[in-house]
PLY file of the C-alpha trace (Angstrom):
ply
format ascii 1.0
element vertex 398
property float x
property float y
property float z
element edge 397
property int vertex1
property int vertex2
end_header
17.78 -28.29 -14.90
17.05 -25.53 -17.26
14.96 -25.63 -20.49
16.72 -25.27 -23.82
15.19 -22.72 -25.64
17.39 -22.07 -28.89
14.25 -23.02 -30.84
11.85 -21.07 -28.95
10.23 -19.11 -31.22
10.98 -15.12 -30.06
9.95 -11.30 -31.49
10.04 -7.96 -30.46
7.28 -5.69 -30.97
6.77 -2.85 -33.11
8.82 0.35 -32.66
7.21 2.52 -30.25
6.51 4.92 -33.45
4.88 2.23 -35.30
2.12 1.79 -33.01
-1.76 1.97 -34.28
-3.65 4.79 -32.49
-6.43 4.14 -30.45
-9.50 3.51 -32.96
-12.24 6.52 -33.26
-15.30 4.69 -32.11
-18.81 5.62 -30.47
-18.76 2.00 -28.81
-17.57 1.52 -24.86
-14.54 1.63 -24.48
-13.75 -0.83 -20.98
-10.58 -1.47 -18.96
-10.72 -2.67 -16.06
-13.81 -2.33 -14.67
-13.69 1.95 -16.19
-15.96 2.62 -18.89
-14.18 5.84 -21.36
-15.58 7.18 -24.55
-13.38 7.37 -27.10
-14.50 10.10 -28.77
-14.45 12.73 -26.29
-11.64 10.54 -23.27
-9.10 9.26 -25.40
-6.36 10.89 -23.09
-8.01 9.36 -19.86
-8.16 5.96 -21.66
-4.28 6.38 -22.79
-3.52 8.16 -18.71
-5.47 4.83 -17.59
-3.48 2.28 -20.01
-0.01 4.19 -19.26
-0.53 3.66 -15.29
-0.85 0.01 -15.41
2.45 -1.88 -14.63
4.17 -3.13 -17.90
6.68 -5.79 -17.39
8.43 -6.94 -20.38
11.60 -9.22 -21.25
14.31 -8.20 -19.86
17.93 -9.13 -20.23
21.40 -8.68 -18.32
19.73 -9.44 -15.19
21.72 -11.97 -12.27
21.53 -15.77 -13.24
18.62 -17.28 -12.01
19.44 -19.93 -9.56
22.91 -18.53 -9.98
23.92 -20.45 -12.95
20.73 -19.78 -14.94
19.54 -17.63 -18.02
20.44 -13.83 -17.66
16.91 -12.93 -20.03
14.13 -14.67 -20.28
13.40 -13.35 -24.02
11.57 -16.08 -25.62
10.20 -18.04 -22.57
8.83 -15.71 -20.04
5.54 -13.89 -21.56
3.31 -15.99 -19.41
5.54 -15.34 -16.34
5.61 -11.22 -17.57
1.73 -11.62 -17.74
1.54 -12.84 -14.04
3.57 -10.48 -12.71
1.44 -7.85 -14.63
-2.00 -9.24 -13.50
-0.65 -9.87 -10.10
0.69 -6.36 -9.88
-2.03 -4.89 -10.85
-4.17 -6.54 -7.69
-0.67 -4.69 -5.67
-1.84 -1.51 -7.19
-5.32 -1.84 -6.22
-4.26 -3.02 -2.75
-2.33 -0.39 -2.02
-3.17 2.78 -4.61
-6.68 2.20 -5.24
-7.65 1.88 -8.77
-7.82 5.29 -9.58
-4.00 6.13 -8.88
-2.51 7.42 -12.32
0.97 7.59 -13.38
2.97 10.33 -14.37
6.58 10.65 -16.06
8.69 12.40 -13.71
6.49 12.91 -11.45
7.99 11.95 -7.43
7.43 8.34 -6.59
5.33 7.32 -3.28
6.35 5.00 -1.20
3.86 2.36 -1.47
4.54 2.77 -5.42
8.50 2.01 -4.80
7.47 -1.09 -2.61
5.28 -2.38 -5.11
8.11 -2.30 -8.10
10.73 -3.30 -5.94
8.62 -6.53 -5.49
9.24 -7.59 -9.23
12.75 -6.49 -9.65
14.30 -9.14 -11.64
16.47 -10.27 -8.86
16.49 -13.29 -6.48
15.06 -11.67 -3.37
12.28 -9.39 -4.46
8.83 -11.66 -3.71
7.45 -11.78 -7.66
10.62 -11.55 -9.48
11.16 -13.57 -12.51
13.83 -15.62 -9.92
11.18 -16.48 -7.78
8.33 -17.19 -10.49
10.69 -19.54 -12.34
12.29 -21.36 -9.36
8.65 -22.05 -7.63
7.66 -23.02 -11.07
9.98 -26.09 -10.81
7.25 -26.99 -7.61
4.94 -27.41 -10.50
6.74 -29.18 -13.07
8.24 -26.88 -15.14
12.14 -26.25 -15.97
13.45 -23.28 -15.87
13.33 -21.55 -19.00
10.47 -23.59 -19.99
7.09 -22.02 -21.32
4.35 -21.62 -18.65
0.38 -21.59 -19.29
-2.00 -19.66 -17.48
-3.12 -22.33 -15.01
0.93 -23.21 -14.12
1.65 -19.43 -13.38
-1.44 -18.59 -11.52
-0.22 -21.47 -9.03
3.08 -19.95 -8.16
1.20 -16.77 -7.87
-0.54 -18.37 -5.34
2.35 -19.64 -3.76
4.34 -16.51 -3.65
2.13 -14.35 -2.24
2.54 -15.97 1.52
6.36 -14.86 1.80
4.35 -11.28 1.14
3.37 -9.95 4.62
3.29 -6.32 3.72
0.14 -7.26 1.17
-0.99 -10.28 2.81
-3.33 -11.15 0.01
-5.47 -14.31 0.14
-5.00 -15.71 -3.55
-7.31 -18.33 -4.44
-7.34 -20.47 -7.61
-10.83 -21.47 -8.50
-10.71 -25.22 -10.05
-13.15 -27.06 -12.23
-14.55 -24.51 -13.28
-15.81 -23.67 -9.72
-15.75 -20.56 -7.75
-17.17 -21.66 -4.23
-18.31 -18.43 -1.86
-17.71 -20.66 1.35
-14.44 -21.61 0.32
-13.35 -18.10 -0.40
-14.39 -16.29 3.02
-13.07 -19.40 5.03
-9.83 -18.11 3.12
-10.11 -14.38 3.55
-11.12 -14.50 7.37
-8.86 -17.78 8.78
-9.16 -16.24 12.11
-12.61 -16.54 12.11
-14.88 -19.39 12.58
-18.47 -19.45 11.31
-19.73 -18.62 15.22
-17.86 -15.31 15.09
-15.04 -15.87 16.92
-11.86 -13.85 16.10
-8.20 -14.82 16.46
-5.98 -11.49 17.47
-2.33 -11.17 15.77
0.41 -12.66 17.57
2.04 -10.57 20.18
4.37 -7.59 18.55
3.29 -8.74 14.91
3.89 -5.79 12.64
3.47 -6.25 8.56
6.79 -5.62 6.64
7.10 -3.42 3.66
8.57 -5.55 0.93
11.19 -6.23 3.28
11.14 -3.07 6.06
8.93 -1.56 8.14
8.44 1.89 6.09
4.43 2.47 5.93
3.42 -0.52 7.91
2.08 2.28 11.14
0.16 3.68 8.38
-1.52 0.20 7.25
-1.45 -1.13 10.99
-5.31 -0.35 11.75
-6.01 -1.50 7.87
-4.30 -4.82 8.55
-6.50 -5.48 11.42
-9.86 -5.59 9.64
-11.54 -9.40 9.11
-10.79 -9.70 5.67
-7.51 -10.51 3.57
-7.87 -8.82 0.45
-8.38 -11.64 -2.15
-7.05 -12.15 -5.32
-9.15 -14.62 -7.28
-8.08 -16.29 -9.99
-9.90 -18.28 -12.29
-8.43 -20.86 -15.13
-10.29 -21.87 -18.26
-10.34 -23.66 -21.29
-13.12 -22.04 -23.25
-12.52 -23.93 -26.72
-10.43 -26.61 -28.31
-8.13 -24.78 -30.39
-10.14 -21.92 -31.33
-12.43 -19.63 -28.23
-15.67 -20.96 -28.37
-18.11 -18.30 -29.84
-20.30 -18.74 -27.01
-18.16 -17.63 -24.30
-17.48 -14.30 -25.88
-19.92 -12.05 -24.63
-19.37 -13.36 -20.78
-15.56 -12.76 -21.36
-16.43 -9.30 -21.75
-18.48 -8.61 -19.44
-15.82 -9.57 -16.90
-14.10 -6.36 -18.45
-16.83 -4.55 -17.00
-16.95 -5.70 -13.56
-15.10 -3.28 -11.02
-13.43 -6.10 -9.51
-11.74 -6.66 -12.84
-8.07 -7.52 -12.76
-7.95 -8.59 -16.51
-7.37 -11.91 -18.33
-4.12 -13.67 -19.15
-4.06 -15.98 -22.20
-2.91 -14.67 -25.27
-2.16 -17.25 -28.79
-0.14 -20.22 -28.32
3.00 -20.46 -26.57
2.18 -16.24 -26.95
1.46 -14.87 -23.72
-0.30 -11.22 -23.27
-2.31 -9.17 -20.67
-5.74 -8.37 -21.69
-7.10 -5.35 -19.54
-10.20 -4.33 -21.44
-12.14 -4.38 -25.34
-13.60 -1.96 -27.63
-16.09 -3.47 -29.47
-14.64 -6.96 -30.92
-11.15 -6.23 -30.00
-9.58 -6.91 -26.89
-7.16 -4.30 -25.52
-4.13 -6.19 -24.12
-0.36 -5.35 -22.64
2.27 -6.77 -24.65
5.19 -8.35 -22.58
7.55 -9.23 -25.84
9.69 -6.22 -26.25
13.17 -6.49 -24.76
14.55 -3.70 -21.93
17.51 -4.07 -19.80
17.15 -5.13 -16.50
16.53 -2.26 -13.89
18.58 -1.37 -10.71
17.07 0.93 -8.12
18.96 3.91 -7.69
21.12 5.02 -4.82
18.23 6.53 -3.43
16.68 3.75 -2.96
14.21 5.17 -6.50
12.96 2.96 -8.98
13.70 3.86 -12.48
10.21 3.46 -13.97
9.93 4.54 -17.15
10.18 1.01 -18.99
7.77 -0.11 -16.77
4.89 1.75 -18.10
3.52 1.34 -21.57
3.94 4.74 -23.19
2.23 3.80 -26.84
-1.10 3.37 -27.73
-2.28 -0.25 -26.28
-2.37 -3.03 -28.52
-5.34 -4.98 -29.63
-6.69 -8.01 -31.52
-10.00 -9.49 -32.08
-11.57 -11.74 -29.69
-11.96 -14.95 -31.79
-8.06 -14.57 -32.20
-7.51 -15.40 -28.34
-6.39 -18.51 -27.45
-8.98 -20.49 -25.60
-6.84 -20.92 -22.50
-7.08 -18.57 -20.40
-7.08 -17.17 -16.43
-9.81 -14.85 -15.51
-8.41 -12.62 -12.42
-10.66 -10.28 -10.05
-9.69 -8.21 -6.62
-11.88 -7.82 -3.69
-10.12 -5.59 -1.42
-13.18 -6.21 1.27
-16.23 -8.89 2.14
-18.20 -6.27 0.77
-16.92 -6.38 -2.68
-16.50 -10.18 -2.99
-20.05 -9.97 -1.80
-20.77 -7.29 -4.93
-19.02 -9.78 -7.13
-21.09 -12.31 -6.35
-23.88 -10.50 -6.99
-23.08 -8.97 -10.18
-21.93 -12.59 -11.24
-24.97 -14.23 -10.97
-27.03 -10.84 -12.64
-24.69 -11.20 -15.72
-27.04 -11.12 -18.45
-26.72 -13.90 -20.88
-27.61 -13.59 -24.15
-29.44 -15.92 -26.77
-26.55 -18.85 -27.50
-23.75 -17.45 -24.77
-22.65 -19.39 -21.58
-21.21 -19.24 -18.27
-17.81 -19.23 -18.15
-17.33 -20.97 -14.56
-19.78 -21.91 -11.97
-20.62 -19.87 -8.52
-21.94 -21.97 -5.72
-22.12 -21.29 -2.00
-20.88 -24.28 -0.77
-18.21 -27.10 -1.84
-19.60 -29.22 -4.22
-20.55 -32.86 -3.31
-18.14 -34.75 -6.49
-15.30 -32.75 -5.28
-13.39 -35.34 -3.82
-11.10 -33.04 -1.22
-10.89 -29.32 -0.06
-11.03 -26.58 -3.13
-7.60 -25.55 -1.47
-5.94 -28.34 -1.39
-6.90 -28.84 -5.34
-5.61 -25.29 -6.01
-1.75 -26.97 -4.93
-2.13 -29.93 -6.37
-4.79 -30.21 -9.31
-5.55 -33.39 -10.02
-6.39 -34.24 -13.19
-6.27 -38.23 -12.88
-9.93 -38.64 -13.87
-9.65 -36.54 -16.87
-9.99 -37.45 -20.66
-8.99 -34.14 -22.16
-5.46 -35.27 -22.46
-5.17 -33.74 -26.34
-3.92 -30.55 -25.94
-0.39 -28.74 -26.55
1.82 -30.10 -24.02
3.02 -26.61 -23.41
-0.36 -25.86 -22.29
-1.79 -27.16 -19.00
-4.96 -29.81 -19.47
-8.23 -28.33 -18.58
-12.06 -29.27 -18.05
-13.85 -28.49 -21.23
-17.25 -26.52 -20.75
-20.54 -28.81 -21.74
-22.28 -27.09 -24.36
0 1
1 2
2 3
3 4
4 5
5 6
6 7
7 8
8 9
9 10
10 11
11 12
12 13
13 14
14 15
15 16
16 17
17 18
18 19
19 20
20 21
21 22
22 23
23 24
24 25
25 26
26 27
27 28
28 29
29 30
30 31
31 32
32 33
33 34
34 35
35 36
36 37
37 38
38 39
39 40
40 41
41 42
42 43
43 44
44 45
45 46
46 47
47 48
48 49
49 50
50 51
51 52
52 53
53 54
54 55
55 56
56 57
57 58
58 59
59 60
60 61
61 62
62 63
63 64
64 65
65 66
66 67
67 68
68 69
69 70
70 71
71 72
72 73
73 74
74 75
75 76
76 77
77 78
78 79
79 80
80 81
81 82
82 83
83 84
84 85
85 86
86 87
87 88
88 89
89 90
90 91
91 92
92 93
93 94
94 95
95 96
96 97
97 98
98 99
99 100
100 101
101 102
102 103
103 104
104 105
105 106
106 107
107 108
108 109
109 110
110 111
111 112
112 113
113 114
114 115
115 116
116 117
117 118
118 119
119 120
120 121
121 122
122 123
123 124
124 125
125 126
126 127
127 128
128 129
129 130
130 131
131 132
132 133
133 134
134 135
135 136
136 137
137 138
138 139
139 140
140 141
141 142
142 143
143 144
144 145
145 146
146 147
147 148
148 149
149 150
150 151
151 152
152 153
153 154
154 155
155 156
156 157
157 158
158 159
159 160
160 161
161 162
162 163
163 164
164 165
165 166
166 167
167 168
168 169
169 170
170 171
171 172
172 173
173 174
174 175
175 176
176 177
177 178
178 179
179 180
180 181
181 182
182 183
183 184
184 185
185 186
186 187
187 188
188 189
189 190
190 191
191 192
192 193
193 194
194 195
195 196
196 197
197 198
198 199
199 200
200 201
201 202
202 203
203 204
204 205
205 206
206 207
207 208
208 209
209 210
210 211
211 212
212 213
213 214
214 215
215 216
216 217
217 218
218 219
219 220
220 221
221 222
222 223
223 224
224 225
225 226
226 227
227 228
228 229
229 230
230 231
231 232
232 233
233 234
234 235
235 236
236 237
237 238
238 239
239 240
240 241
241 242
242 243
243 244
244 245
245 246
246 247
247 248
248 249
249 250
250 251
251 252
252 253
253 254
254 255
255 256
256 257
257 258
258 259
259 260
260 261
261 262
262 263
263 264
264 265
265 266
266 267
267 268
268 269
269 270
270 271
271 272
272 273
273 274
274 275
275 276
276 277
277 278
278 279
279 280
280 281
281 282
282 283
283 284
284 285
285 286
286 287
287 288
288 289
289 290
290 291
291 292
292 293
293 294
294 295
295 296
296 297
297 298
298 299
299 300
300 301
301 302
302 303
303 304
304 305
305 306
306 307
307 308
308 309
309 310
310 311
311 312
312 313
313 314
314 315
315 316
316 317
317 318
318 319
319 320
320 321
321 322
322 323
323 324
324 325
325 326
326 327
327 328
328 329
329 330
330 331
331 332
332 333
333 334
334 335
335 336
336 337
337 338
338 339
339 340
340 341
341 342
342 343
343 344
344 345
345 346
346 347
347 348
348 349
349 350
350 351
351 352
352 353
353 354
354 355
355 356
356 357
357 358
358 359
359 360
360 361
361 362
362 363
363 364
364 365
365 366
366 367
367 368
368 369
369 370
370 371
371 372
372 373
373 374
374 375
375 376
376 377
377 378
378 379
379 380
380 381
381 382
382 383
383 384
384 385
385 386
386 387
387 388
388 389
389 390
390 391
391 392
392 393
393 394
394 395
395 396
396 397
């Protein structure tokens, strides 16, 4: 069944010439866990921007399901804004964070693997085809709008049939990020006396589909920890952000596990990577491109895949209050920094909290966070007020 979406609202942005430049400013500039002056690093902030993955509309691309749309111009921000949050955590995986992007420069392998993975076509492991056909696992039609909560799901999903990355993705519930939870999750093989469980005999991580570069990551892959991808969704208002929760958001910006924030304005979906001063420096995904085939060498044209304009921005209290926080810990040791930096988060007079760390499962949580992270349940629930294109979430006590 597929959505009808002739009265979906739909825009493209600005001309690439029509673009603001980046604001001259003596206040931080963050993205991503980098702090840049713009006065003196505008070109590292715009190298930094340019590198991250930009995935957009796209059109002329194979039916999904095989009868399905051909674009998704209209309906697939949200699902553009996974891919591009999710991607990013592929970057960090496998590049490192500090990996930059040039035009015409030759493409590495790892870098190929990672854009053939969201190729808009039925077997790469994050294409739209895959996002919008798991996405019918959680309710929603094809062609129909997706909120943050619904997409980091499928993320979640997804990323098992992905044994070159084998991330651990967890979706933190209720508000609730619980430590024990997470390294059961990371380390499966181990149990809490130490014990280890080897690979299975001749067990060899693919490559997005071959075997190019898994020698290289062999001794990598063999380390007690699956990198985690941790994402976190919140409702932090009603229908406006709650002022309170404004500072915290930012300082997520600054942690160096940052992986951004998707959210956006209603049935609106962007990528938020960073602020300067009240604005929030975001990727747009609603600008059309044709879809992309890889070459015959087995290259990825790339250009239209990073943003080559100044980033846009908007002010905070503009955000819609439903959002999904996202961080990476590539080891124990950096989930273990998280933590820590999490609880030192300095809270000013009249901010909050946005979620909850705790080191074990809560008592009122009636079954395992994992299971929850499948199938929320949100029977006992009175928030039931929202849009119905948006998912229902646990509103923050003041």
């Amino acid at each position: 069944m597929y959505f009808n979406i002739s009265a979906t609202l739909t825009y493209d942005t600005l001309g690439f010439g029509e673009f603001e430049d980046f604001p001259e400013t003596s206040e931080p500039v963050w993205i991503l866990g980098k702090e840049f002056n713009a006065l003196t690093e505008k070109d590292d902030i715009l190298s930094d921007v340019t590198s991250r993955l930009w995935f957009t509309y796209r059109k002329n691309f194979p039916p999904i399901g095989g009868t399905g749309p051909t674009s998704d111009t209209g309906w697939g921000c949200m699902l553009r804004c996974g891919q591009m949050i999710l991607g990013e955590a592929l970057v960090c995986r496998h590049l490192g964070r500090d990996w930059r992007w040039v035009r015409g420069q030759p493409q590495r392998g790892q870098y190929i693997s990672i854009l053939n993975a969201f190729l808009d076509k039925k077997d790469s492991y994050y294409s739209l085809h895959q996002i919008a056909q798991m996405g019918v696992g959680e309710g929603k039609s094809i062609g129909q709008w997706y909120g943050p909560n619904t997409v980091a799901q499928v993320l979640k999903k997804l990323t098992v049939f992905d044994s070159w990355s084998r991330l651990a993705v967890h979706v933190a519930m209720d508000n609730t990020v619980v430590m024990e939870e997470i390294k059961r999750l990371c380390m499966p093989w181990r149990d809490y006396g130490g014990a280890a469980c080897a690979e299975p005999p001749g067990w060899m991580p693919k490559h997005n589909g071959c075997l190019e570069g898994a020698c290289a990551l062999a001794e990598e892959e063999t380390a007690l920890w699956k990198p985690l991808v941790l994402l976190i969704p919140l409702r932090l208002g009603l229908s406006d952000i709650n002022k309170a929760y404004i500072e915290t958001l930012k300082q997520c910006f600054q942690l160096p596990q940052s992986l951004g924030v998707i959210g956006g304005k209603p049935n609106s979906a962007h990528y938020f990577i960073g602020y300067v001063g009240e604005e929030l420096i975001y990727l747009d995904p609603h600008t059309t491109q044709p879809a992309v085939e890889p070459c015959e060498d087995s290259q990825v044209p790339d250009d239209t895949y990073h943003c080559q304009h100044p980033p846009c921005r908007m002010h905070i209290c503009e955000i819609d209050p439903s959002v999904a926080v996202g961080f990476f810990c590539r080891t124990e040791d950096d989930f273990d920094d998280w933590c820590m930096r999490i609880r030192k988060l300095p809270h000013t007079r009249g901010s909050l909290p946005m979620f909850e760390l705790v080191d074990c499962q809560p008592s009122h949580f009636a079954c395992s966070v994992d299971v929850l992270n499948l199938t929320p349940d949100f029977s006992d629930r009175s928030e039931r007020f929202f849009d119905s294109e948006d998912e229902e979430f646990e509103i923050l006590s003041l």
